[in-house]
Every structure is written in C-alpha cells, then in structure tokens.
Backbone as a chain_set.jsonl record, in Angstrom:
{"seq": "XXXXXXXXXXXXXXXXXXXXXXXXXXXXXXXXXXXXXXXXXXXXXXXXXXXXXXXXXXXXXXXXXXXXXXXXXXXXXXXXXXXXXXXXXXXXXXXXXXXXXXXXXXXXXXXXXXXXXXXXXXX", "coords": {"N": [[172.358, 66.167, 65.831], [170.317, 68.805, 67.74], [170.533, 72.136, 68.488], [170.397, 73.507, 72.064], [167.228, 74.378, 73.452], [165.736, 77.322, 74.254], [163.285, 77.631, 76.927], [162.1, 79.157, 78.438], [162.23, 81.72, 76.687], [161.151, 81.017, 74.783], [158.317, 80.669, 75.279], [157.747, 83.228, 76.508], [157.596, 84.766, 74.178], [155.081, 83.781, 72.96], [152.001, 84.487, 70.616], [149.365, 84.632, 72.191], [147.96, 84.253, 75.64], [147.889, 81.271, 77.094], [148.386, 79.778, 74.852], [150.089, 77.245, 72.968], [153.277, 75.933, 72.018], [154.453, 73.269, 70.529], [157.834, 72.327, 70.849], [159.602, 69.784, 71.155], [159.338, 66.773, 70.682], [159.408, 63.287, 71.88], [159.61, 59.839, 72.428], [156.567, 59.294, 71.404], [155.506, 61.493, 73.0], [154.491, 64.85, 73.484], [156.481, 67.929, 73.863], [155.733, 70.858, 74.645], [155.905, 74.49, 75.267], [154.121, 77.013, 77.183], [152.339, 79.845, 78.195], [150.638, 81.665, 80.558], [147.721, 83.501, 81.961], [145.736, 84.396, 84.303], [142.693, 81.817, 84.9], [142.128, 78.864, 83.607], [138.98, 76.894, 82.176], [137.489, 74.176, 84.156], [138.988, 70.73, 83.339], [139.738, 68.184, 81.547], [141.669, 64.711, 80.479], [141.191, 62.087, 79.381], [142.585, 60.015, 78.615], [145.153, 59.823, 79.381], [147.554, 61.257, 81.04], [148.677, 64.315, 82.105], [151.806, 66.879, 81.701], [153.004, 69.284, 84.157], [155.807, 71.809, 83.998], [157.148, 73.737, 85.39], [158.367, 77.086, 84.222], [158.867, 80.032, 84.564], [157.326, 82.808, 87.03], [154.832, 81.649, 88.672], [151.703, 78.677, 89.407], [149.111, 77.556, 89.879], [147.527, 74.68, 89.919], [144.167, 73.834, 90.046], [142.483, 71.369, 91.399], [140.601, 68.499, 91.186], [140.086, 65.318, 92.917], [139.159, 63.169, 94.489], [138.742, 65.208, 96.256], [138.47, 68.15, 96.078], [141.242, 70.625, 95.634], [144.532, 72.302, 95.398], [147.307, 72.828, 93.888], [150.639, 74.133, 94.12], [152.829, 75.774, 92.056], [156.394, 76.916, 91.674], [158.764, 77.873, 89.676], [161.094, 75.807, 88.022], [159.513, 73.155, 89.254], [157.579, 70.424, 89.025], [154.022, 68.908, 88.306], [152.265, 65.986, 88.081], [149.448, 65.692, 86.717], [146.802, 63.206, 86.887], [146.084, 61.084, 84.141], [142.115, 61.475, 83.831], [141.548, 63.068, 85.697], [140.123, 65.995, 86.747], [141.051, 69.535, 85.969], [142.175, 72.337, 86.573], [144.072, 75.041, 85.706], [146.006, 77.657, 87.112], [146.949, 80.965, 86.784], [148.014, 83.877, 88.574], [149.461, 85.985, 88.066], [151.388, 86.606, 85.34], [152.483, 83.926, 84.008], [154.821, 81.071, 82.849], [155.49, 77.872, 81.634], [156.19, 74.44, 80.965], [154.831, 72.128, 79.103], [153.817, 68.233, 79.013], [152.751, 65.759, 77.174], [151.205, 63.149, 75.393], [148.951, 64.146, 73.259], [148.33, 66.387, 74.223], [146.178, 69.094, 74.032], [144.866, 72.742, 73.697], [142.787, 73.495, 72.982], [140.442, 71.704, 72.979], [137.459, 71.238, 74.778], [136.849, 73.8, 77.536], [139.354, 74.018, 77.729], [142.174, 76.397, 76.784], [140.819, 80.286, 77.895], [138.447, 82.187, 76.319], [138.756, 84.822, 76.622], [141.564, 84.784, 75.946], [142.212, 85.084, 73.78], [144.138, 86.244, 70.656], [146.207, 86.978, 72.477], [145.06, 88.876, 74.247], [144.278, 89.666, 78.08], [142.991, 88.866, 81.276], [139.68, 90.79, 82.205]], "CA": [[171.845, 66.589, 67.12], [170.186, 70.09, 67.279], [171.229, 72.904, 69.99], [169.393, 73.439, 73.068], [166.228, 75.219, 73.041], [165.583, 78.614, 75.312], [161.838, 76.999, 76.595], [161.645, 80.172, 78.78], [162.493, 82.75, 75.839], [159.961, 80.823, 73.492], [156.617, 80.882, 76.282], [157.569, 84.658, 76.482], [157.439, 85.414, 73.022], [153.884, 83.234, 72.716], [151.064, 86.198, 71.125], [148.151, 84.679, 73.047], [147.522, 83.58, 76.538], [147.38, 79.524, 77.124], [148.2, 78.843, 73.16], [151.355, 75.849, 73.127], [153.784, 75.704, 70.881], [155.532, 72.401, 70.431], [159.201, 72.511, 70.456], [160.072, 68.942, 70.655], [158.763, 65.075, 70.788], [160.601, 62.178, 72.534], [159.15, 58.597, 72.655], [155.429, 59.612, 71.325], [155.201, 62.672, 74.097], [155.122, 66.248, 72.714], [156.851, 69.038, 74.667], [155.274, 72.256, 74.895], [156.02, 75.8, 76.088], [152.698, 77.768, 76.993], [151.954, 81.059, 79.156], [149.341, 81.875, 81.126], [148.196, 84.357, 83.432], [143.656, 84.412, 84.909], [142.308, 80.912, 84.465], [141.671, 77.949, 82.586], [138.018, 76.349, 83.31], [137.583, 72.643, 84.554], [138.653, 69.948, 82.116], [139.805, 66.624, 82.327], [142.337, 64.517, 79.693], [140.192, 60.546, 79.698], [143.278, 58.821, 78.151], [146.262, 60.782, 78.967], [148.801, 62.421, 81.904], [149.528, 65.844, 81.701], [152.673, 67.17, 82.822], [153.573, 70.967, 84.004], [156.665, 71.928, 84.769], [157.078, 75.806, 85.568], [159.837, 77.56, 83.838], [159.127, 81.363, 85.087], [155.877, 82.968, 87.854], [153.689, 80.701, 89.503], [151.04, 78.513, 88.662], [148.145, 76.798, 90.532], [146.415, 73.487, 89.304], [143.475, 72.977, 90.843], [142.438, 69.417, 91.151], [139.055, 67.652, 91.678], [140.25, 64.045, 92.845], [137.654, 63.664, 94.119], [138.483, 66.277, 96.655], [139.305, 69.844, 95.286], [143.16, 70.807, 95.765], [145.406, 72.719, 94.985], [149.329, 72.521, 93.939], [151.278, 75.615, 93.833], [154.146, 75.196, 91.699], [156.962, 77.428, 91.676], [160.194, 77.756, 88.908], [161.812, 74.651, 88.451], [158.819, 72.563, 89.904], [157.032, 69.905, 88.14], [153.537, 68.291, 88.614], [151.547, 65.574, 87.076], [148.181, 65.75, 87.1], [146.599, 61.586, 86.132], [144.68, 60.936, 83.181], [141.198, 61.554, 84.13], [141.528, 64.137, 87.009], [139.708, 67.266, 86.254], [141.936, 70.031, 86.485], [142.094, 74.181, 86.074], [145.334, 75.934, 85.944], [145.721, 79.341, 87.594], [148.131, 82.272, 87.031], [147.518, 85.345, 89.225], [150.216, 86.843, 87.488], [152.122, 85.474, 83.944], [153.927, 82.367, 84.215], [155.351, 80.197, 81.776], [155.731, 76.507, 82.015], [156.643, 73.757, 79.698], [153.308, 70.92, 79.003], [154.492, 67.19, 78.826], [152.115, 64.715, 76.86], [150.911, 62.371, 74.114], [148.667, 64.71, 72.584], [147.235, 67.393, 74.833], [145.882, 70.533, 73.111], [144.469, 73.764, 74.875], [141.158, 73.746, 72.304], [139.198, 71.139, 73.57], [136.651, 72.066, 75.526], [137.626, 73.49, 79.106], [140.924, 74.819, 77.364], [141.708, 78.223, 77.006], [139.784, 80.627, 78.353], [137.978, 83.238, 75.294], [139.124, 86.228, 76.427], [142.685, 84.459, 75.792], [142.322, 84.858, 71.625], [144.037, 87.221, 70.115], [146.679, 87.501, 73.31], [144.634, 89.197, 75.738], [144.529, 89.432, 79.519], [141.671, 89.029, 82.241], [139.44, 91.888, 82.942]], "C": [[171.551, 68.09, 67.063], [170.422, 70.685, 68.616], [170.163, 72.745, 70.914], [168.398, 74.406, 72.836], [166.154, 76.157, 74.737], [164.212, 78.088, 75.934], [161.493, 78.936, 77.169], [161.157, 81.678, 77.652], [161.23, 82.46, 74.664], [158.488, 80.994, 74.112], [157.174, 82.419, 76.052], [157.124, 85.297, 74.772], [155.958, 84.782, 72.344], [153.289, 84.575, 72.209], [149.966, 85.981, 71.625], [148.451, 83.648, 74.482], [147.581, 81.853, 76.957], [147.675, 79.072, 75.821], [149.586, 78.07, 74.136], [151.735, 76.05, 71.997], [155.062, 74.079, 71.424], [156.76, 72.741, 70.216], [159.843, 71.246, 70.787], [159.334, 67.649, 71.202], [159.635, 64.158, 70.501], [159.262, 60.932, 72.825], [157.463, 58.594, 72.721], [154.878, 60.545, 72.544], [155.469, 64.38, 73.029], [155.355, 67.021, 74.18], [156.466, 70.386, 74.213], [155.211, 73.549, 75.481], [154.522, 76.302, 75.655], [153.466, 78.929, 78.382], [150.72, 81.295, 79.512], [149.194, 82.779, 81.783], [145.957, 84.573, 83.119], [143.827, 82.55, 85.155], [142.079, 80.019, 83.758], [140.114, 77.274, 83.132], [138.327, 74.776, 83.019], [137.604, 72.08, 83.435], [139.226, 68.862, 82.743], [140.481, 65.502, 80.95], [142.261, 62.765, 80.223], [141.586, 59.56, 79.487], [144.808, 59.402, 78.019], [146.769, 61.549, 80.532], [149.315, 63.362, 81.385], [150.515, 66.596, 82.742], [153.021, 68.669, 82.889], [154.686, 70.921, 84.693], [157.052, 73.834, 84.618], [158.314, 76.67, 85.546], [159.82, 79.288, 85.093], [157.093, 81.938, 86.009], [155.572, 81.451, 88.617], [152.47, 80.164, 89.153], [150.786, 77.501, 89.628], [147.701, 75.871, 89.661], [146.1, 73.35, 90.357], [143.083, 71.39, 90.576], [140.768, 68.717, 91.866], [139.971, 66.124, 91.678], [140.422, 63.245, 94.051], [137.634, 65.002, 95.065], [138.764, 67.466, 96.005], [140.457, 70.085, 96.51], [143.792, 71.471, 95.38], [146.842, 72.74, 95.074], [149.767, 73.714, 93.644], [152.887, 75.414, 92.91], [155.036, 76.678, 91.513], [158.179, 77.411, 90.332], [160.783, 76.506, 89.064], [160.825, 73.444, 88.922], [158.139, 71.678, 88.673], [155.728, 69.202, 88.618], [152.664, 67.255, 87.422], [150.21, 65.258, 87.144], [147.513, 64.102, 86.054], [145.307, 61.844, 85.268], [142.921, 60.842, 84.096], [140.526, 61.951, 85.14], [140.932, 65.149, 86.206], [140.51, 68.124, 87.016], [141.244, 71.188, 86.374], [143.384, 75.123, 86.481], [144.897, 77.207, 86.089], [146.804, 79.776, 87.497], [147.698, 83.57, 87.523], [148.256, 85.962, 88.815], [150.734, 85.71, 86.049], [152.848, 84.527, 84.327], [154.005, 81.615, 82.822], [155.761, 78.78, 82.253], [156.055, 75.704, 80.151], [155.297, 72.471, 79.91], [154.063, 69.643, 78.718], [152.918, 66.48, 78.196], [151.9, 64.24, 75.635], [150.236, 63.282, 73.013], [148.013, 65.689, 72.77], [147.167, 68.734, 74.039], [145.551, 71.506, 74.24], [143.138, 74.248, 74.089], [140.357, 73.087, 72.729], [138.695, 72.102, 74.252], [136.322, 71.916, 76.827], [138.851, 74.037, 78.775], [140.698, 76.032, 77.629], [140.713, 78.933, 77.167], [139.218, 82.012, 76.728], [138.712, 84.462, 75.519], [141.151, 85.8, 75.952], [143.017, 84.587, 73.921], [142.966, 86.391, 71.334], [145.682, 87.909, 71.257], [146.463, 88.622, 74.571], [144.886, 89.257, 77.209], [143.245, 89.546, 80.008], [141.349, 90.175, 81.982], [139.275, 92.125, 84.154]], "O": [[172.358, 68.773, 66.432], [170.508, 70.036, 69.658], [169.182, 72.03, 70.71], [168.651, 75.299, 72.027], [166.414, 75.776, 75.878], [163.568, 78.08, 74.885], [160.86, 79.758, 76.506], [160.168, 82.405, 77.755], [160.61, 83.257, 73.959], [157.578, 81.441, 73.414], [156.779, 82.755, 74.936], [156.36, 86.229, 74.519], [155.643, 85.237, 71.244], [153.593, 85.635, 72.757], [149.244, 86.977, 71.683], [149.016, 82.556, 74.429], [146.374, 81.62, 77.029], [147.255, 77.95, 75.539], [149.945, 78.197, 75.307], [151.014, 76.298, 71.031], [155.981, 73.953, 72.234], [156.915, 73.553, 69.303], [161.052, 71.474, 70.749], [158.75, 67.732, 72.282], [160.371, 64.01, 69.526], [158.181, 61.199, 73.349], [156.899, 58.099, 73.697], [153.775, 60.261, 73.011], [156.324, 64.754, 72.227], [154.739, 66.86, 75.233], [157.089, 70.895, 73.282], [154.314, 73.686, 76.313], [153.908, 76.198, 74.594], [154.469, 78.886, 79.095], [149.766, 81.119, 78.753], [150.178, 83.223, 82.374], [145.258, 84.787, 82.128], [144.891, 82.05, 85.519], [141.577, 80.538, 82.761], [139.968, 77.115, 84.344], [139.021, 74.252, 82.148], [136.828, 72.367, 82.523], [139.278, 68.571, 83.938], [139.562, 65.398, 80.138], [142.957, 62.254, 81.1], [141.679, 58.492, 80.093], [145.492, 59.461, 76.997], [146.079, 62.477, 80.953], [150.153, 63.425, 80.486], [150.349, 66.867, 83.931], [153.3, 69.284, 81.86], [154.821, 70.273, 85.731], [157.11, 74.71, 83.755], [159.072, 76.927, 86.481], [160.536, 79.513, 86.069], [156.0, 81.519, 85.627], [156.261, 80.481, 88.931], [151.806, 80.973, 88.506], [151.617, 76.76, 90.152], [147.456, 76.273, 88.524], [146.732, 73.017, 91.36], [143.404, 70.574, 89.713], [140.242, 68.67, 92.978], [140.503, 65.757, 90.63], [141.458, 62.775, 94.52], [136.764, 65.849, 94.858], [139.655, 67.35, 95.163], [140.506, 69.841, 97.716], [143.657, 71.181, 94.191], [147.486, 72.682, 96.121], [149.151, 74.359, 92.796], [153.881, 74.871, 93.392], [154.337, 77.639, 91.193], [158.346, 76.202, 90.175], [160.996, 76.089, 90.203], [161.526, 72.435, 89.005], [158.135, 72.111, 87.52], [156.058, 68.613, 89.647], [152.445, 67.573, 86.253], [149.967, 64.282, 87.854], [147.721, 63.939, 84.852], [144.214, 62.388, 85.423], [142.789, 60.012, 84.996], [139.426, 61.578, 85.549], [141.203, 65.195, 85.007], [140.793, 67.942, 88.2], [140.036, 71.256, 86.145], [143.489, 75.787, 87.512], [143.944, 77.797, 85.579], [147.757, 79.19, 88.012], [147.011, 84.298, 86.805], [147.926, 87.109, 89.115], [150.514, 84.513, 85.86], [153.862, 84.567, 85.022], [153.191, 81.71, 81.904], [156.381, 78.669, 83.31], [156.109, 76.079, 78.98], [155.016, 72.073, 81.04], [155.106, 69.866, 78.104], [151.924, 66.754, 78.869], [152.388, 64.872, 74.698], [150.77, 63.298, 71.904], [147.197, 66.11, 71.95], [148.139, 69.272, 73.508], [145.816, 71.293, 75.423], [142.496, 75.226, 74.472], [139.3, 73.659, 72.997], [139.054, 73.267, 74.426], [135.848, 70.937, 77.405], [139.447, 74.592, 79.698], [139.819, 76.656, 78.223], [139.634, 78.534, 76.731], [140.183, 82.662, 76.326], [139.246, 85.063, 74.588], [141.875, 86.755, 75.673], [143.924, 84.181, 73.195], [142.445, 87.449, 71.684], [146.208, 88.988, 70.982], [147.228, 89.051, 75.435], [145.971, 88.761, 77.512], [142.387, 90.184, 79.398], [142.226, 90.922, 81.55], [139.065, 93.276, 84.535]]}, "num_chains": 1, "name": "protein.A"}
C-alpha cells in the first residue's frame, strides 16, 4: 500500500498552467492534479465524464447544455460535467483541482489555452 499523496502540494508545484499530472488510477479512471488560472476554450469529451474537484482558489465551468451555465466551485467541492457537454473552465485567480476520468487529456483541441506553454499567465 503506498502513503497518501499531498494532491494540493503536487498542482502547486505543476511548471505550466492547465498541464495534469497523473498521480493515481483506480478501476480504469486516472486521477489528476492540474492548475489553472484565465481560461480554457469550449470543448466537449464525446465518450467520457469529467470530474473536478477543487483542492485550493476557485474555479468556474461553464456549461453549454444546451443552455450556457455556470458552476462555481469552491475548496472541497466537486462537479461532474456529462460526457458530451461542452464545457470551459475558468480561474480568475490560480486554483488547483484534482481531474477524475478514463482518459481525459488537456491537448486535444479546446484544451489548454497557448499562452499556457511554458507556465505562463494571461495577459
């Protein structure tokens, strides 16, 4: 059995924007710490639930389904946005969350935003 993992301590130490780093997979799901802070633009995951749950800040998913929406999630909070919702996560400031799913990335296209390479911030 291996110790517990810090998720908060590992999203902080991310060096870009929106990247994921796996830190563990349970019953074909990977778990993922990411950070964020501007935008992500509209995407949409055809065969697949994606889950956020928001370790540290704040963090908007918008939501086309079919109306546009928004969820505000706070520390501790979790939402799941259903396979084939178009989404767009927002951080007006840094936040950190943990990603729940089968095989979600942040490259497709609609992931991270460009200026996010390299660890960046909005202009």
């Amino acid at each position: 059995m291996s110790d517990g993992i810090d998720l908060a301590t590992l999203a902080t130490g991310l060096d870009e924007f929106w990247s994921q780093q796996v830190v563990a997979s349970a019953n074909g799901s990977l778990f993922k710490v990411a950070k964020g802070i501007g935008e992500v633009e509209w995407h949409q995951h055809d065969d697949q639930d994606e889950v956020f749950l928001v370790l540290t800040g704040e963090l908007t998913v918008r939501l086309r389904d079919p109306e546009e929406r928004a969820v505000r999630l706070k520390p501790g909070q979790l939402f799941v946005v259903p396979q084939g919702v178009q989404h767009a996560p927002v951080a007006v400031e840094e936040a950190s969350f943990l990603i729940i799913g089968r095989s979600i990335t942040s490259t497709a296209e609609g992931g991270k935003p460009a200026w996010s390479e390299g660890g960046g911030a909005p202009a």
